[in-house]
N, C-alpha and C positions, 0 to 999 in steps of 0.2 A: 179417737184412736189411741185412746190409753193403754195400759198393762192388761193382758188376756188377764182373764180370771180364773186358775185355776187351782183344782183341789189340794189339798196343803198335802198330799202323798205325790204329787206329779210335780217334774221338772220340766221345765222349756228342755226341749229335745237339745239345744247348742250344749245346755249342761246336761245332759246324758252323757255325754265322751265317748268316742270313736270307739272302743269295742262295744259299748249298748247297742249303737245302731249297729254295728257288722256283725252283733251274733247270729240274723238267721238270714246274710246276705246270701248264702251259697244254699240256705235249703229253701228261697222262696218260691221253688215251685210245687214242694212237698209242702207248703205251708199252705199257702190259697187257693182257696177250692175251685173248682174248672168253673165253675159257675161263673164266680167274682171274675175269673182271668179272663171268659165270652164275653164278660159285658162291661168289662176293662178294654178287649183289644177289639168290641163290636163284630163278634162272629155272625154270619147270616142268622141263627137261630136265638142266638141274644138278641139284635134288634128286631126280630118280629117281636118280641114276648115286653120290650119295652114300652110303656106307657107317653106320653108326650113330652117333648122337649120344654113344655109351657113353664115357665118359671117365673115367680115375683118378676115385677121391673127390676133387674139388673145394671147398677154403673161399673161400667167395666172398666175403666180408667181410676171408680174408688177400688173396685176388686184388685186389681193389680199391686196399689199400696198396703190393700191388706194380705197380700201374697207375702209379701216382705213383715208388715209388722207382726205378722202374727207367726212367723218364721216357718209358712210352708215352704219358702222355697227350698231352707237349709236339708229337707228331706227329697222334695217333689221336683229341685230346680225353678229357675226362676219363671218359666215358661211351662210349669207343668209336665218336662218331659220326664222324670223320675232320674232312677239314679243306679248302677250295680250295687255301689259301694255302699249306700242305705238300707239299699231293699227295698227303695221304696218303688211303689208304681208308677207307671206315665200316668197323668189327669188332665194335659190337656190335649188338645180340644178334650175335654168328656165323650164317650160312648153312651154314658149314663141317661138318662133323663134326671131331670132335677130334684126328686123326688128319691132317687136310687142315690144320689152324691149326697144329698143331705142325709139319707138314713143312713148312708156310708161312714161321713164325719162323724156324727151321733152315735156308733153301736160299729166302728170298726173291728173287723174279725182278727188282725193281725198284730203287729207291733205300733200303730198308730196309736195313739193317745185317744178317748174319747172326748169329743169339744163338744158338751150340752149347750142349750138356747143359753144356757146365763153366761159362757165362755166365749161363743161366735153365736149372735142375733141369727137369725132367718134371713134380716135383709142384710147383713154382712155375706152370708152364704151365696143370698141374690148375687151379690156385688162380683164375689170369688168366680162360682159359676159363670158372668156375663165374659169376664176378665176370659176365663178358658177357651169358649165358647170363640171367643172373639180370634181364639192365636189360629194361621192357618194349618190346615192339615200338611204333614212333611210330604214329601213326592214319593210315588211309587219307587222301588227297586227298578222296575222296565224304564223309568222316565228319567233317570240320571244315568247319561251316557259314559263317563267311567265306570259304572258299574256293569255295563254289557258289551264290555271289549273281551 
Protein backbone atom coordinates (compact mmCIF):
# COMPACT_ATOMS: atom_id res chain seq x y z
CA UNK A 1 0.00 0.00 0.00
CA UNK A 2 2.63 2.31 -1.06
CA UNK A 3 2.32 5.89 -2.82
CA UNK A 4 -0.59 5.85 -5.73
CA UNK A 5 1.10 6.29 -8.83
CA UNK A 6 0.06 9.03 -10.48
CA UNK A 7 0.72 11.22 -13.76
CA UNK A 8 3.42 13.72 -13.19
CA UNK A 9 0.31 16.64 -14.24
CA UNK A 10 -2.14 15.33 -11.32
CA UNK A 11 -1.94 16.20 -7.62
CA UNK A 12 -3.33 14.15 -4.75
CA UNK A 13 -6.75 15.93 -4.46
CA UNK A 14 -5.52 17.16 -0.29
CA UNK A 15 -3.01 19.30 -2.66
CA UNK A 16 -5.55 20.69 -4.84
CA UNK A 17 -6.68 23.41 -2.06
CA UNK A 18 -10.06 24.08 -1.09
CA UNK A 19 -11.17 26.25 -3.96
CA UNK A 20 -10.14 23.29 -6.62
CA UNK A 21 -12.58 21.13 -5.15
CA UNK A 22 -15.44 23.90 -4.46
CA UNK A 23 -15.31 25.43 -7.95
CA UNK A 24 -18.24 23.31 -9.24
CA UNK A 25 -19.62 22.57 -5.69
CA UNK A 26 -22.88 24.70 -6.38
CA UNK A 27 -23.27 23.75 -10.16
CA UNK A 28 -23.18 19.87 -9.60
CA UNK A 29 -26.28 19.21 -10.92
CA UNK A 30 -25.79 21.14 -14.08
CA UNK A 31 -22.67 19.24 -14.21
CA UNK A 32 -23.55 15.26 -14.11
CA UNK A 33 -25.68 13.84 -16.35
CA UNK A 34 -29.16 12.43 -15.17
CA UNK A 35 -27.84 9.34 -16.34
CA UNK A 36 -24.67 9.15 -13.83
CA UNK A 37 -27.17 10.89 -10.96
CA UNK A 38 -30.14 7.31 -11.72
CA UNK A 39 -27.43 5.13 -11.19
CA UNK A 40 -25.63 7.11 -8.40
CA UNK A 41 -29.03 7.39 -6.47
CA UNK A 42 -30.55 3.78 -8.10
CA UNK A 43 -33.57 5.04 -9.78
CA UNK A 44 -36.19 2.26 -10.75
CA UNK A 45 -35.12 2.65 -14.34
CA UNK A 46 -31.29 2.65 -13.59
CA UNK A 47 -31.46 -0.56 -11.83
CA UNK A 48 -33.28 -2.54 -14.32
CA UNK A 49 -30.77 -1.44 -17.09
CA UNK A 50 -27.81 -2.54 -14.54
CA UNK A 51 -25.78 -5.50 -15.21
CA UNK A 52 -24.80 -7.77 -12.02
CA UNK A 53 -23.52 -6.92 -8.89
CA UNK A 54 -20.69 -9.85 -9.47
CA UNK A 55 -17.53 -8.57 -8.70
CA UNK A 56 -13.70 -9.91 -8.31
CA UNK A 57 -13.56 -11.51 -4.62
CA UNK A 58 -13.51 -8.40 -2.69
CA UNK A 59 -11.69 -7.71 1.22
CA UNK A 60 -13.61 -5.27 2.51
CA UNK A 61 -11.81 -4.76 5.57
CA UNK A 62 -8.47 -4.16 2.94
CA UNK A 63 -10.90 -1.81 0.94
CA UNK A 64 -11.64 0.28 3.80
CA UNK A 65 -7.67 0.94 4.35
CA UNK A 66 -7.41 1.82 0.86
CA UNK A 67 -10.33 4.22 1.25
CA UNK A 68 -8.01 6.17 3.40
CA UNK A 69 -4.72 5.56 1.68
CA UNK A 70 -5.58 6.43 -1.43
CA UNK A 71 -7.37 9.51 -0.13
CA UNK A 72 -11.03 8.71 -1.27
CA UNK A 73 -12.24 9.52 1.57
CA UNK A 74 -10.80 13.32 1.59
CA UNK A 75 -13.53 13.72 -1.36
CA UNK A 76 -16.34 10.78 -0.90
CA UNK A 77 -16.18 10.69 3.11
CA UNK A 78 -14.85 8.11 4.99
CA UNK A 79 -18.00 5.80 4.48
CA UNK A 80 -18.62 6.77 0.90
CA UNK A 81 -21.30 9.21 1.69
CA UNK A 82 -19.97 12.16 -0.43
CA UNK A 83 -19.73 15.54 0.38
CA UNK A 84 -21.68 19.41 -0.54
CA UNK A 85 -18.62 21.04 0.03
CA UNK A 86 -16.47 18.72 -2.63
CA UNK A 87 -19.01 18.02 -4.93
CA UNK A 88 -18.26 14.92 -4.59
CA UNK A 89 -20.94 12.08 -4.90
CA UNK A 90 -22.31 9.46 -2.19
CA UNK A 91 -20.54 5.80 -3.46
CA UNK A 92 -21.42 4.02 -0.75
CA UNK A 93 -23.14 1.34 -0.55
CA UNK A 94 -22.70 1.65 -4.58
CA UNK A 95 -26.07 1.61 -6.77
CA UNK A 96 -23.40 0.70 -9.42
CA UNK A 97 -22.59 -2.70 -10.43
CA UNK A 98 -19.04 -3.27 -10.34
CA UNK A 99 -18.36 -3.11 -13.68
CA UNK A 100 -20.09 0.59 -13.90
CA UNK A 101 -17.60 1.85 -10.51
CA UNK A 102 -14.71 0.57 -12.19
CA UNK A 103 -15.41 2.25 -15.51
CA UNK A 104 -16.51 5.06 -13.27
CA UNK A 105 -12.85 5.32 -11.54
CA UNK A 106 -11.20 4.81 -14.99
CA UNK A 107 -12.86 7.46 -17.33
CA UNK A 108 -14.74 9.80 -14.64
CA UNK A 109 -16.94 12.42 -16.48
CA UNK A 110 -16.51 15.11 -13.69
CA UNK A 111 -14.01 16.67 -11.52
CA UNK A 112 -12.55 13.19 -10.25
CA UNK A 113 -9.12 12.40 -11.33
CA UNK A 114 -8.87 9.38 -13.56
CA UNK A 115 -7.08 6.33 -11.59
CA UNK A 116 -5.95 3.73 -14.42
CA UNK A 117 -5.09 -0.18 -13.71
CA UNK A 118 -1.39 1.12 -13.08
CA UNK A 119 -2.73 3.76 -10.27
CA UNK A 120 -5.58 1.52 -8.44
CA UNK A 121 -5.17 -2.58 -9.40
CA UNK A 122 -8.74 -4.22 -10.36
CA UNK A 123 -8.20 -6.13 -7.22
CA UNK A 124 -7.70 -2.93 -5.12
CA UNK A 125 -10.96 -1.68 -6.77
CA UNK A 126 -12.35 -5.32 -5.71
CA UNK A 127 -11.20 -4.48 -2.18
CA UNK A 128 -12.91 -0.60 -2.48
CA UNK A 129 -16.08 -1.90 -3.88
CA UNK A 130 -16.48 -4.95 -1.25
CA UNK A 131 -15.64 -2.16 1.55
CA UNK A 132 -18.83 -0.02 0.08
CA UNK A 133 -20.95 -2.75 -0.44
CA UNK A 134 -20.56 -3.84 2.89
CA UNK A 135 -21.68 -0.11 4.69
CA UNK A 136 -25.53 -0.38 5.50
CA UNK A 137 -28.01 1.50 3.58
CA UNK A 138 -29.00 4.90 5.73
CA UNK A 139 -32.96 4.69 6.87
CA UNK A 140 -35.67 5.79 4.99
CA UNK A 141 -37.08 9.55 5.56
CA UNK A 142 -40.71 7.51 6.87
CA UNK A 143 -38.44 5.20 9.33
CA UNK A 144 -36.79 7.97 11.49
CA UNK A 145 -39.33 9.35 13.82
CA UNK A 146 -38.09 12.98 14.32
CA UNK A 147 -38.40 13.33 10.99
CA UNK A 148 -42.40 12.61 10.83
CA UNK A 149 -43.54 14.85 13.74
Amino acid sequence: MGSVDRPANRKPVREMGRSAMQAGGNRIGALVPLAVLALLFGFPAARAQQSSDAAPSGNAQNGKKLIMSYGCYECHGREGQGSTQTGAARIGPPQLSFEGFQSYVRAPKNQMPPYSSKAVSDQDLADIYAYLKSIPMPPKGKDIPLLNK
